[in-house]
mmCIF file of the N, C-alpha and C atoms, coordinates in Angstrom:
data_MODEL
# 
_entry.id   MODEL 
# 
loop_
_atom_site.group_PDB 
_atom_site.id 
_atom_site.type_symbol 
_atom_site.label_atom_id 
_atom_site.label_alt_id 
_atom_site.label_comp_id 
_atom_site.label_asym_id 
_atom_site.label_entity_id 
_atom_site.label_seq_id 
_atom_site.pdbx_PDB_ins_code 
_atom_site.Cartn_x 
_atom_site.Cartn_y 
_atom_site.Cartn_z 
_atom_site.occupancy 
_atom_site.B_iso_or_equiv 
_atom_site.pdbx_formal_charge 
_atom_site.auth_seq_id 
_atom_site.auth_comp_id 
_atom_site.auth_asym_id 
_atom_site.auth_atom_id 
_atom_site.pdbx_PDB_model_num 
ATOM 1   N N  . UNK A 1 1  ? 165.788 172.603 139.630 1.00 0.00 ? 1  UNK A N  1 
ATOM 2   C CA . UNK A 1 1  ? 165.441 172.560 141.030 1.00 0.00 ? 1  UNK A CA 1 
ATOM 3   C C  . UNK A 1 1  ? 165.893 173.863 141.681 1.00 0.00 ? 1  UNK A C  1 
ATOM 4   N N  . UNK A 1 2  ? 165.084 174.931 142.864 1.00 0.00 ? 2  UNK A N  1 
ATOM 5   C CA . UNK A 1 2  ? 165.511 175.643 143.078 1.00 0.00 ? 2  UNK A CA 1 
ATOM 6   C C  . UNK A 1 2  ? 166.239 175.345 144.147 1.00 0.00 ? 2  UNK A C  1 
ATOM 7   N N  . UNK A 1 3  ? 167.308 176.569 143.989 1.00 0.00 ? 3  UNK A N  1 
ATOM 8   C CA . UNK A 1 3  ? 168.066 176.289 145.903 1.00 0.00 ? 3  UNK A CA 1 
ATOM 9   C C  . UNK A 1 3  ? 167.201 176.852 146.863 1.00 0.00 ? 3  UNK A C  1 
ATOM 10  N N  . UNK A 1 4  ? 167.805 176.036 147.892 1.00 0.00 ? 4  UNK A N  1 
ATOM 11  C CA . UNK A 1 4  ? 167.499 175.351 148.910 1.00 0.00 ? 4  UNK A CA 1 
ATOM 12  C C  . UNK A 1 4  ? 167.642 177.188 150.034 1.00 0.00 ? 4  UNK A C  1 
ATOM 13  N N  . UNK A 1 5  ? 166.384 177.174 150.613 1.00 0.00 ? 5  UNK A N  1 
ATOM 14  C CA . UNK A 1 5  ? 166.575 178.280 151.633 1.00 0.00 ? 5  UNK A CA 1 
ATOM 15  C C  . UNK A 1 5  ? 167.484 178.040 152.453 1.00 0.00 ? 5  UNK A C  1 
ATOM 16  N N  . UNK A 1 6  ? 168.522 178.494 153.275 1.00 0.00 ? 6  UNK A N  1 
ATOM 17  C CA . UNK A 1 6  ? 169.728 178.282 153.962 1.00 0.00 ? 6  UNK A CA 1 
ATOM 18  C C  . UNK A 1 6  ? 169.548 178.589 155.166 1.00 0.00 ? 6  UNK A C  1 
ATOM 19  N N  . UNK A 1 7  ? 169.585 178.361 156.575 1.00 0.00 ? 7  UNK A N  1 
ATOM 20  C CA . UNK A 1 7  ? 169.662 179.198 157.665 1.00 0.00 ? 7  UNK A CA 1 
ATOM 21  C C  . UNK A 1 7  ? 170.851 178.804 158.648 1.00 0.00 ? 7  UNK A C  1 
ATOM 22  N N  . UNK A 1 8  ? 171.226 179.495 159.260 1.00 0.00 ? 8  UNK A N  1 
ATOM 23  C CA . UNK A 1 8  ? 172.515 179.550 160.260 1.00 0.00 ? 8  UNK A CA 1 
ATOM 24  C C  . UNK A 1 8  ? 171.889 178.198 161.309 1.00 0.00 ? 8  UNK A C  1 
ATOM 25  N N  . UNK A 1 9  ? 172.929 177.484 162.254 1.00 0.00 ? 9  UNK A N  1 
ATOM 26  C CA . UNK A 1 9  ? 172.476 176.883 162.581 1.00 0.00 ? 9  UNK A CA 1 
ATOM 27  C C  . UNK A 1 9  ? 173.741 176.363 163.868 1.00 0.00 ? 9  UNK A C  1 
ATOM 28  N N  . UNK A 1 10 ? 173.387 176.365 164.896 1.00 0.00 ? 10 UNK A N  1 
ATOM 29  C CA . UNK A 1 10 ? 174.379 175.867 166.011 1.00 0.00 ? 10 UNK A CA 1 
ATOM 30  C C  . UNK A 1 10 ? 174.136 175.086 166.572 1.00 0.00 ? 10 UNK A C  1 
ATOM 31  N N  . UNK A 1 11 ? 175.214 173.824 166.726 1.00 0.00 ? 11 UNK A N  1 
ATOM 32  C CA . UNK A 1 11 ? 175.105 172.490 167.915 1.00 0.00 ? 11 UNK A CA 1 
ATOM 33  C C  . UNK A 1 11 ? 175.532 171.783 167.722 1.00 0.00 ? 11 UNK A C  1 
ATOM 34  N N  . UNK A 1 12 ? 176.070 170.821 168.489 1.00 0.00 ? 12 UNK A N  1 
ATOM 35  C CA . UNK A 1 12 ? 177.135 169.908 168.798 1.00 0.00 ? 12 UNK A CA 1 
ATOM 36  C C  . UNK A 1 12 ? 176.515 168.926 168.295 1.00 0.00 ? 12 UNK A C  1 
ATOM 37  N N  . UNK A 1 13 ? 177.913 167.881 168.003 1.00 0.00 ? 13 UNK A N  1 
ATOM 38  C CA . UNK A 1 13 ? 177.766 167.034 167.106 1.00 0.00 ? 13 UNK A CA 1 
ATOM 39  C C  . UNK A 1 13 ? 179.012 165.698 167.387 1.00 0.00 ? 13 UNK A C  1 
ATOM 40  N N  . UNK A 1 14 ? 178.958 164.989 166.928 1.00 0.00 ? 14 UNK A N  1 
ATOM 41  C CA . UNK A 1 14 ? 179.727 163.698 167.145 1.00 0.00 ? 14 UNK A CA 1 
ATOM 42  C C  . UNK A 1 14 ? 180.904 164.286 166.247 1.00 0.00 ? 14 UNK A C  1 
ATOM 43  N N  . UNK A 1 15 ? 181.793 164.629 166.505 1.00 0.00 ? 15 UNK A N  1 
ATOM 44  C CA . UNK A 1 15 ? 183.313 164.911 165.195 1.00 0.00 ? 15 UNK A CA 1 
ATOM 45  C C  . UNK A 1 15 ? 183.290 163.214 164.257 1.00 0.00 ? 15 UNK A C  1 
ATOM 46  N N  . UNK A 1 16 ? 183.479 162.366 165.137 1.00 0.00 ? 16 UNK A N  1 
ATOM 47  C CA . UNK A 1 16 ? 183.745 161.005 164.434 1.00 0.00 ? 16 UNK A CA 1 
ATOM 48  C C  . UNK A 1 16 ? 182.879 160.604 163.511 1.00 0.00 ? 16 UNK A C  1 
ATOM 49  N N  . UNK A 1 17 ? 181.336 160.714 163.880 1.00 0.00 ? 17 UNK A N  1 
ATOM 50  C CA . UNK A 1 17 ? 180.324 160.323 163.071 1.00 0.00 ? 17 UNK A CA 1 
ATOM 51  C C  . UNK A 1 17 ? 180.267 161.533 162.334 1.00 0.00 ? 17 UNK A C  1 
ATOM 52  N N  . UNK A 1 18 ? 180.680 162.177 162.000 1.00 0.00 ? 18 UNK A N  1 
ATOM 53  C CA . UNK A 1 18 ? 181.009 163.504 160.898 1.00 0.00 ? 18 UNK A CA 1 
ATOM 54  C C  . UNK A 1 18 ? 181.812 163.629 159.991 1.00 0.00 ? 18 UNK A C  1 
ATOM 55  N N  . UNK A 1 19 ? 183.139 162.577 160.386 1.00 0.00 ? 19 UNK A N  1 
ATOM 56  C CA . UNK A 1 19 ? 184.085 162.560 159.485 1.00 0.00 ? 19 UNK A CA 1 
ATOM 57  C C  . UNK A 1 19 ? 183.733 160.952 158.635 1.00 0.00 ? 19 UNK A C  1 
ATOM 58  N N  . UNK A 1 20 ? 183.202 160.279 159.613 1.00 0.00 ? 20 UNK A N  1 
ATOM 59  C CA . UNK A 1 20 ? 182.657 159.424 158.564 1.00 0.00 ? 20 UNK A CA 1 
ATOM 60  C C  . UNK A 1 20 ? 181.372 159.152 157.734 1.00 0.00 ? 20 UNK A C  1 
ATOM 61  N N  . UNK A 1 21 ? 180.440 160.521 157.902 1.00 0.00 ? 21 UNK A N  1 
ATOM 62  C CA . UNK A 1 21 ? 179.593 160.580 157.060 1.00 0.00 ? 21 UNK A CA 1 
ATOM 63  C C  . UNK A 1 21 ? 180.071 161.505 156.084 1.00 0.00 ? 21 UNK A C  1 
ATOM 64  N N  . UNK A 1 22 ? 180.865 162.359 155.888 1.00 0.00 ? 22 UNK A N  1 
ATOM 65  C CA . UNK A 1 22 ? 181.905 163.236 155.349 1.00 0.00 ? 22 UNK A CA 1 
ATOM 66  C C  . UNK A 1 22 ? 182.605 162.160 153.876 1.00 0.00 ? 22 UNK A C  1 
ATOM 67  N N  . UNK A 1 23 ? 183.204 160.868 154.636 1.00 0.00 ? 23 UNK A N  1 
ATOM 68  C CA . UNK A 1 23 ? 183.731 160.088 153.559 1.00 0.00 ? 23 UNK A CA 1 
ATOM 69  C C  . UNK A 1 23 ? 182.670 159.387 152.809 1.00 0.00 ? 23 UNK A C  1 
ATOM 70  N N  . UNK A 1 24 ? 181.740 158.542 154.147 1.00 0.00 ? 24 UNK A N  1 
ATOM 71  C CA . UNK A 1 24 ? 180.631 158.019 153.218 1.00 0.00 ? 24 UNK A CA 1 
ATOM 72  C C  . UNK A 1 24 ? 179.427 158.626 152.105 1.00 0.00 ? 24 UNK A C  1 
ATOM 73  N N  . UNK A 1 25 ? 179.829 160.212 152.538 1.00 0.00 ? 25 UNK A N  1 
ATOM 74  C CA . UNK A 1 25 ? 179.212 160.375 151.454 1.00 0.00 ? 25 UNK A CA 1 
ATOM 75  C C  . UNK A 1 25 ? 179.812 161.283 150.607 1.00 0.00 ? 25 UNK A C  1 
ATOM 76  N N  . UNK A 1 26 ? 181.085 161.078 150.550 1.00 0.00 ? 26 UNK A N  1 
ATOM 77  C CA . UNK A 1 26 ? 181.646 161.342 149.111 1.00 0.00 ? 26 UNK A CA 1 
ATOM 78  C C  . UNK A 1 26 ? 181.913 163.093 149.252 1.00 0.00 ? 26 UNK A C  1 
ATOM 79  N N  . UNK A 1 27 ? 181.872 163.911 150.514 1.00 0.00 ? 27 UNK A N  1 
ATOM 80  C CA . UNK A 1 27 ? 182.027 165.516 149.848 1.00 0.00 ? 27 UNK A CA 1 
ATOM 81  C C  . UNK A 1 27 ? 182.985 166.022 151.490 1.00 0.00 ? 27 UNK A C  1 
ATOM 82  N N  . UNK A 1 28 ? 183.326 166.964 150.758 1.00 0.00 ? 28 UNK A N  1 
ATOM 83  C CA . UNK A 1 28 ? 184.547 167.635 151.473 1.00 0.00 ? 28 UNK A CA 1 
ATOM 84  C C  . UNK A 1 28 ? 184.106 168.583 152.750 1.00 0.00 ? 28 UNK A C  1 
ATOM 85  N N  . UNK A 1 29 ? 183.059 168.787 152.901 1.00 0.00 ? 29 UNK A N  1 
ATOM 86  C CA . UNK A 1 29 ? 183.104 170.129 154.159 1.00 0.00 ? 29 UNK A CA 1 
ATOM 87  C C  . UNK A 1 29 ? 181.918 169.417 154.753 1.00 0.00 ? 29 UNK A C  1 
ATOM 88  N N  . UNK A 1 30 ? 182.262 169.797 155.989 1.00 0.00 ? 30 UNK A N  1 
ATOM 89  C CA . UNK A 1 30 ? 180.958 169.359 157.454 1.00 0.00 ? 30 UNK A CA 1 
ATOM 90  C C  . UNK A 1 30 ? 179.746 169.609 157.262 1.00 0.00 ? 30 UNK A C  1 
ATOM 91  N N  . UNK A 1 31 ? 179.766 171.152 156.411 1.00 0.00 ? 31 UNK A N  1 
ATOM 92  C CA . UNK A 1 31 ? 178.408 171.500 156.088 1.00 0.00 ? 31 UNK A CA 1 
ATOM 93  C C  . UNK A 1 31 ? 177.576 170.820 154.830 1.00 0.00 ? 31 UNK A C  1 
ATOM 94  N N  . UNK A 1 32 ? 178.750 170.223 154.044 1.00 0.00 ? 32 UNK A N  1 
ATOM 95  C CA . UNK A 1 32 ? 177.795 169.339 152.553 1.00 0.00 ? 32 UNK A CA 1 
ATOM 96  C C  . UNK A 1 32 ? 177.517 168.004 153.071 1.00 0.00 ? 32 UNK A C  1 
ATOM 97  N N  . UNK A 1 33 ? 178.461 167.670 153.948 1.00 0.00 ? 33 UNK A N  1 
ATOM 98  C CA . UNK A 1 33 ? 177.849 166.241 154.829 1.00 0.00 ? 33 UNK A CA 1 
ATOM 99  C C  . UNK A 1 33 ? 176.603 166.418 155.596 1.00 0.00 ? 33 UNK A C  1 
ATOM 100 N N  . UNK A 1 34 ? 176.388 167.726 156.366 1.00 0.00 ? 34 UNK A N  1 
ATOM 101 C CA . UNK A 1 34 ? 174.978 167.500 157.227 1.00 0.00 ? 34 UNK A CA 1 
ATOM 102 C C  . UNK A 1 34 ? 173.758 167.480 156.070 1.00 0.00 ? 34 UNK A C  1 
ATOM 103 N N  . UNK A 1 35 ? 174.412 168.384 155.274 1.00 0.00 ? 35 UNK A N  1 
ATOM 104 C CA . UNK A 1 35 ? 172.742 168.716 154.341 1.00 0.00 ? 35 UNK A CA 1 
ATOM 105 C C  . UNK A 1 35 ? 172.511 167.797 153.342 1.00 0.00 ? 35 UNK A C  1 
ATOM 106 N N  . UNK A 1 36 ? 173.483 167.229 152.982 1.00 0.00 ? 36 UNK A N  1 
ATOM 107 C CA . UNK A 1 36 ? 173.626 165.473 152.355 1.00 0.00 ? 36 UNK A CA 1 
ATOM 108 C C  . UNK A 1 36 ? 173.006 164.765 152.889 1.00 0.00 ? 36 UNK A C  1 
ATOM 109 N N  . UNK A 1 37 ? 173.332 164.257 154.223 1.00 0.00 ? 37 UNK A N  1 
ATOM 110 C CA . UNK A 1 37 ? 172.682 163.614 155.069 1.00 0.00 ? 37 UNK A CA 1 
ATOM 111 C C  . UNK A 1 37 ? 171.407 163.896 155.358 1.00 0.00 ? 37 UNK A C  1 
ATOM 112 N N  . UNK A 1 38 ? 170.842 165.030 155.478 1.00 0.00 ? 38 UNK A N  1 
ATOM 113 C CA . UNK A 1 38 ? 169.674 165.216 155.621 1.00 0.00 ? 38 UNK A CA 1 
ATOM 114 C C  . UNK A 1 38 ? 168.949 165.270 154.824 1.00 0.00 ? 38 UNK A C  1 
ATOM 115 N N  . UNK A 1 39 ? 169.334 165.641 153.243 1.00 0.00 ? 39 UNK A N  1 
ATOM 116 C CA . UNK A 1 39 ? 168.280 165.028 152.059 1.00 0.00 ? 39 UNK A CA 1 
ATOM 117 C C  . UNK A 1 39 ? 168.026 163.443 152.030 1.00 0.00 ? 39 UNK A C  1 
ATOM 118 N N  . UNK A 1 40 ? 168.939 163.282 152.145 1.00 0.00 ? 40 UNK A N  1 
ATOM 119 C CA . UNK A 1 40 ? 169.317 161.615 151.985 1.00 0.00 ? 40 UNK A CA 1 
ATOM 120 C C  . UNK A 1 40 ? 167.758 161.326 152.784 1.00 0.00 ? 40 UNK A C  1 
ATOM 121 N N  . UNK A 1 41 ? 167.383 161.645 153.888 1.00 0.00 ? 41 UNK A N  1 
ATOM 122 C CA . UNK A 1 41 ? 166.891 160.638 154.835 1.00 0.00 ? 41 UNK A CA 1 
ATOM 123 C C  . UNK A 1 41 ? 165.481 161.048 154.592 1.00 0.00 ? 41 UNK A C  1 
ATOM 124 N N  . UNK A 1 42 ? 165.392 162.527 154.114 1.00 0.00 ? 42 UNK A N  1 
ATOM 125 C CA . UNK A 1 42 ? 163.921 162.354 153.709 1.00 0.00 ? 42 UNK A CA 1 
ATOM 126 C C  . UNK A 1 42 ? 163.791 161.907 152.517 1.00 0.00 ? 42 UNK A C  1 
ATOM 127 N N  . UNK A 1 43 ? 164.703 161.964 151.475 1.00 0.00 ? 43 UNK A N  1 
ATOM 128 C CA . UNK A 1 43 ? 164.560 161.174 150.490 1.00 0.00 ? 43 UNK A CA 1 
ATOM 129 C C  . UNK A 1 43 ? 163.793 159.238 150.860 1.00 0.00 ? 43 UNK A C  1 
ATOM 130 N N  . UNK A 1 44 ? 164.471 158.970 151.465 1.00 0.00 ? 44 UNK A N  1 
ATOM 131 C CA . UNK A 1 44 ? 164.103 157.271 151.973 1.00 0.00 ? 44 UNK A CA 1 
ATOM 132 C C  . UNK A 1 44 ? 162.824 157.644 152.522 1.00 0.00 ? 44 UNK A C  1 
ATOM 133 N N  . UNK A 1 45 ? 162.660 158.270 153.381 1.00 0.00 ? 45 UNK A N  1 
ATOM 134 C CA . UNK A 1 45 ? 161.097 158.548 154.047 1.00 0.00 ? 45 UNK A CA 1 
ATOM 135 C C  . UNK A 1 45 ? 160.378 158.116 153.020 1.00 0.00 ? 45 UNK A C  1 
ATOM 136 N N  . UNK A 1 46 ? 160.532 159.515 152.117 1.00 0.00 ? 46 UNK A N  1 
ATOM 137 C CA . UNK A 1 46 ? 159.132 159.548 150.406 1.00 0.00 ? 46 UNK A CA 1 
ATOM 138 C C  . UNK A 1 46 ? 159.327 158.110 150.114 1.00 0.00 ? 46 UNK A C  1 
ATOM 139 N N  . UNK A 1 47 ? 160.455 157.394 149.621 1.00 0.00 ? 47 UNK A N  1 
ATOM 140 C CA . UNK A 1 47 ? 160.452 156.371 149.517 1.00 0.00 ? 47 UNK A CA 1 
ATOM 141 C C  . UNK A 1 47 ? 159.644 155.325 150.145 1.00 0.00 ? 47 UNK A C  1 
ATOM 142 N N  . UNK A 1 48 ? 160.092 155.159 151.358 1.00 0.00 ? 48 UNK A N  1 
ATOM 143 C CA . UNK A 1 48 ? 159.370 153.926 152.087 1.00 0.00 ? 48 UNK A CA 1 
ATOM 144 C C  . UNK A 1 48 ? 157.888 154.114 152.053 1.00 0.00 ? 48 UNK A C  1 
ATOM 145 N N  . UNK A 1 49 ? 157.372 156.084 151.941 1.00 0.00 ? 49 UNK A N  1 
ATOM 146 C CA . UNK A 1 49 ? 156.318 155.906 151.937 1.00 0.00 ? 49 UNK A CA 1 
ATOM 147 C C  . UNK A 1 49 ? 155.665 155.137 150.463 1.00 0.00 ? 49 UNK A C  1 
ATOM 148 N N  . UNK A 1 50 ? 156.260 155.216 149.837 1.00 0.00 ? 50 UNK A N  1 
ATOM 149 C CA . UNK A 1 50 ? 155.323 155.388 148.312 1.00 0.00 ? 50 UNK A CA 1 
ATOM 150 C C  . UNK A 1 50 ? 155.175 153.293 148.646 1.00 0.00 ? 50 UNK A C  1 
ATOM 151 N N  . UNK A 1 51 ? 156.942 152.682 149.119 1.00 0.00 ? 51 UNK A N  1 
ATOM 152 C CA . UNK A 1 51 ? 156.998 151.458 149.193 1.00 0.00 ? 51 UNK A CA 1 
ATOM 153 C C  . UNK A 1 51 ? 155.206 150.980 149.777 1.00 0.00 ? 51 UNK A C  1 
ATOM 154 N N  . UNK A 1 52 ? 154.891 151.661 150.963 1.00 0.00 ? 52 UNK A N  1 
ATOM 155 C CA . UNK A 1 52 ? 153.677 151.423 151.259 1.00 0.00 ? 52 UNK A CA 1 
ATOM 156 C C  . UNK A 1 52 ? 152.160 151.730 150.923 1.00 0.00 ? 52 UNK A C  1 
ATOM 157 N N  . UNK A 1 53 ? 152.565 152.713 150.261 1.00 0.00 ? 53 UNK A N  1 
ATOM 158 C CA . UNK A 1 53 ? 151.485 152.695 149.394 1.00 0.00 ? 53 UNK A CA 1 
ATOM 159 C C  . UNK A 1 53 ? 151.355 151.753 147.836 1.00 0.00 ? 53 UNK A C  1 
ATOM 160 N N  . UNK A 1 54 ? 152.199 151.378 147.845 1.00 0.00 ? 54 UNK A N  1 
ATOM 161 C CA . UNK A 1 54 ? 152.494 150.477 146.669 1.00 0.00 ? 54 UNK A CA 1 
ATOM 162 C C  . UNK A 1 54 ? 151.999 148.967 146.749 1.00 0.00 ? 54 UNK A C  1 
ATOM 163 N N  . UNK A 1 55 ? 152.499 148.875 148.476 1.00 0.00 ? 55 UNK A N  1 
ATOM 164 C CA . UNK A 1 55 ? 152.742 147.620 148.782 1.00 0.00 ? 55 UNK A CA 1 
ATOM 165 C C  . UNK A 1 55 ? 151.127 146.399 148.327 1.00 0.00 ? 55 UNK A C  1 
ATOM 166 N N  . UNK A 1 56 ? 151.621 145.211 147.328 1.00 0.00 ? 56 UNK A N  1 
ATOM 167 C CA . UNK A 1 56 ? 150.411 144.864 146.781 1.00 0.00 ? 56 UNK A CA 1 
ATOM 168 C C  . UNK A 1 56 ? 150.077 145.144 146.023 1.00 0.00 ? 56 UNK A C  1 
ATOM 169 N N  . UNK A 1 57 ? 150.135 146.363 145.579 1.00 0.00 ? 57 UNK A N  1 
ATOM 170 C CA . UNK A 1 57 ? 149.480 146.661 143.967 1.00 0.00 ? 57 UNK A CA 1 
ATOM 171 C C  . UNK A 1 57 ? 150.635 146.192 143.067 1.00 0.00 ? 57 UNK A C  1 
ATOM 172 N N  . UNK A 1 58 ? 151.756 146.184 143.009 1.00 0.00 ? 58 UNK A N  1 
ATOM 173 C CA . UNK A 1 58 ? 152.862 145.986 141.949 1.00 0.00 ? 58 UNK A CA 1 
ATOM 174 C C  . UNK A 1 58 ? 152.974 144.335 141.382 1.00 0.00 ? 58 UNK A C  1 
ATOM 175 N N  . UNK A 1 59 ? 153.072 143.620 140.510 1.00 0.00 ? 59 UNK A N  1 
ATOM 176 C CA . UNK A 1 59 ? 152.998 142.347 139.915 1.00 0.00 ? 59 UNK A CA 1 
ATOM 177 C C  . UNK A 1 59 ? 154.514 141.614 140.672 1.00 0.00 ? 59 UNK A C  1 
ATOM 178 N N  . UNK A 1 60 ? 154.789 141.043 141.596 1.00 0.00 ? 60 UNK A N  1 
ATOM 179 C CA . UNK A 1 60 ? 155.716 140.790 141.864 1.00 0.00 ? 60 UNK A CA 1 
ATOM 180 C C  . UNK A 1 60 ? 156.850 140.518 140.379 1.00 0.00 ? 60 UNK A C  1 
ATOM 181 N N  . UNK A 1 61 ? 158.161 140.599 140.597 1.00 0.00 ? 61 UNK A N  1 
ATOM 182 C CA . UNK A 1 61 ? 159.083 140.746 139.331 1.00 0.00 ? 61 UNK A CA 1 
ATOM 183 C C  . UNK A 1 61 ? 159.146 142.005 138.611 1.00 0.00 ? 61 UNK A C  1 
ATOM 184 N N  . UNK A 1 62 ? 157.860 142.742 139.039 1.00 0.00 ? 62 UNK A N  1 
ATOM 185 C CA . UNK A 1 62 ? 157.757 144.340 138.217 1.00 0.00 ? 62 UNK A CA 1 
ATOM 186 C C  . UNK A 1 62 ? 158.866 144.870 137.976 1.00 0.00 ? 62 UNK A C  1 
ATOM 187 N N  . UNK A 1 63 ? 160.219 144.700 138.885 1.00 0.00 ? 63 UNK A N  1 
ATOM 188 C CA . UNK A 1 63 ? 161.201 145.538 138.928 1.00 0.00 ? 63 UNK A CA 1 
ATOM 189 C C  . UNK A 1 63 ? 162.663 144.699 139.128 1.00 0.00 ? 63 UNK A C  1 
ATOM 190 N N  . UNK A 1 64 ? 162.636 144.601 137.233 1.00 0.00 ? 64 UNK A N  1 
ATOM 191 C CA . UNK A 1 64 ? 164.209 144.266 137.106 1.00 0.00 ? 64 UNK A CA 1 
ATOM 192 C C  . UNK A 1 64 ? 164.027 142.462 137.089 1.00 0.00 ? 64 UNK A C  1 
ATOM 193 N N  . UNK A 1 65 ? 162.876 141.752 137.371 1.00 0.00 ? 65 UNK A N  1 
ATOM 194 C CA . UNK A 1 65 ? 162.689 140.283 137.306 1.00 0.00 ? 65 UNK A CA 1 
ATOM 195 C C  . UNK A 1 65 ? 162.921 139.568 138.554 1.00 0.00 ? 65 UNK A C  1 
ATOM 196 N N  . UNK A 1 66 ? 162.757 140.585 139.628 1.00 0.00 ? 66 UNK A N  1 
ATOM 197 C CA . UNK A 1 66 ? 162.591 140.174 140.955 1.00 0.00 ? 66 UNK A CA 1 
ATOM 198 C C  . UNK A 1 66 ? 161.901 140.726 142.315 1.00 0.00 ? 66 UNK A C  1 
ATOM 199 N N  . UNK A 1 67 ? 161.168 139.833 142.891 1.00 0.00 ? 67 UNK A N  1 
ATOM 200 C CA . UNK A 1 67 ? 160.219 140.950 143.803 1.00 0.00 ? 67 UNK A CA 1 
ATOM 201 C C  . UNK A 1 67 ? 160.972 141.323 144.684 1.00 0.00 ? 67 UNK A C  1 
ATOM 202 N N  . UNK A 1 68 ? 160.831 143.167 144.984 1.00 0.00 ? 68 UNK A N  1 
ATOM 203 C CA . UNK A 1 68 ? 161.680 143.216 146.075 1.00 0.00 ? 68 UNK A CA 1 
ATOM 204 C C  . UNK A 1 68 ? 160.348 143.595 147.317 1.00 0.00 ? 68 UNK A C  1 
ATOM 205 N N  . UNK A 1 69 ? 161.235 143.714 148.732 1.00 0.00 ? 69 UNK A N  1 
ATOM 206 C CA . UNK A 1 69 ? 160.697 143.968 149.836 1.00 0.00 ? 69 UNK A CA 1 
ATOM 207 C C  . UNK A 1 69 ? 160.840 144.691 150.763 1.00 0.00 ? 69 UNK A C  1 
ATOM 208 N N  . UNK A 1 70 ? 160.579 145.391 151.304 1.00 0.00 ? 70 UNK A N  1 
ATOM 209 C CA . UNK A 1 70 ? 161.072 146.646 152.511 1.00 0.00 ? 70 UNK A CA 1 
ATOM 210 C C  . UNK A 1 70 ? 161.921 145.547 153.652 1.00 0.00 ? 70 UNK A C  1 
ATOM 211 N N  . UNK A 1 71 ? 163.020 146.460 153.515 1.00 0.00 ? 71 UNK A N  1 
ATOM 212 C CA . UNK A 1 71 ? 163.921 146.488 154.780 1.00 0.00 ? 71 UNK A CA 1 
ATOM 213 C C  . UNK A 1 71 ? 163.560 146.540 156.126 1.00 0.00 ? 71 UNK A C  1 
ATOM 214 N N  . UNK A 1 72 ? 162.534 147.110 156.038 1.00 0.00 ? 72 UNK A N  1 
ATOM 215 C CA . UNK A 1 72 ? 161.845 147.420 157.436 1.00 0.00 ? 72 UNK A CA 1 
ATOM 216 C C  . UNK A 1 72 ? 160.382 147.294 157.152 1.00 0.00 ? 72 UNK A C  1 
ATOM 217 N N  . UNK A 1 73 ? 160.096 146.908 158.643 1.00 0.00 ? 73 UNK A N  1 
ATOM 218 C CA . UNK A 1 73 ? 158.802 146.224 159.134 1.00 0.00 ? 73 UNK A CA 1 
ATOM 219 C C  . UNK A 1 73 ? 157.651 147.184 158.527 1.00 0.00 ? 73 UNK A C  1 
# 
């Protein structure tokens, strides 16, 4: 995978909701938490999208011997 283009970037931010996305996700500096966080969420996007494009075609049980279902509407 190549790295990731980088750019400078300024603005305020919640400290609290920083230090606990910091723990929840497991890495040490403010800056591996934002860009963590922000793969993270387009990651789920692609996800939910594919969930909907999926949705119906898959044999219920397809996955693991149980149907699953979106979290959201």
């Amino acid at each position: 995978m190549a790295e990731p283009e980088l750019k400078r970037k300024s603005f305020l931010i919640d400290e609290r909701a920083l230090r606990r996305a910091r723990k929840a996700l497991g890495v040490s500096t403010d800056a591996e938490a934002i860009r963590t966080a922000l793969e993270r969420v387009a990651e789920m996007e692609e996800y939910w999208a594919f969930m909907e494009r999926s949705h119906r075609t898959l044999d219920a049980g397809s996955f693991g011997g149980r149907a699953i279902r979106p979290l959201r509407g």
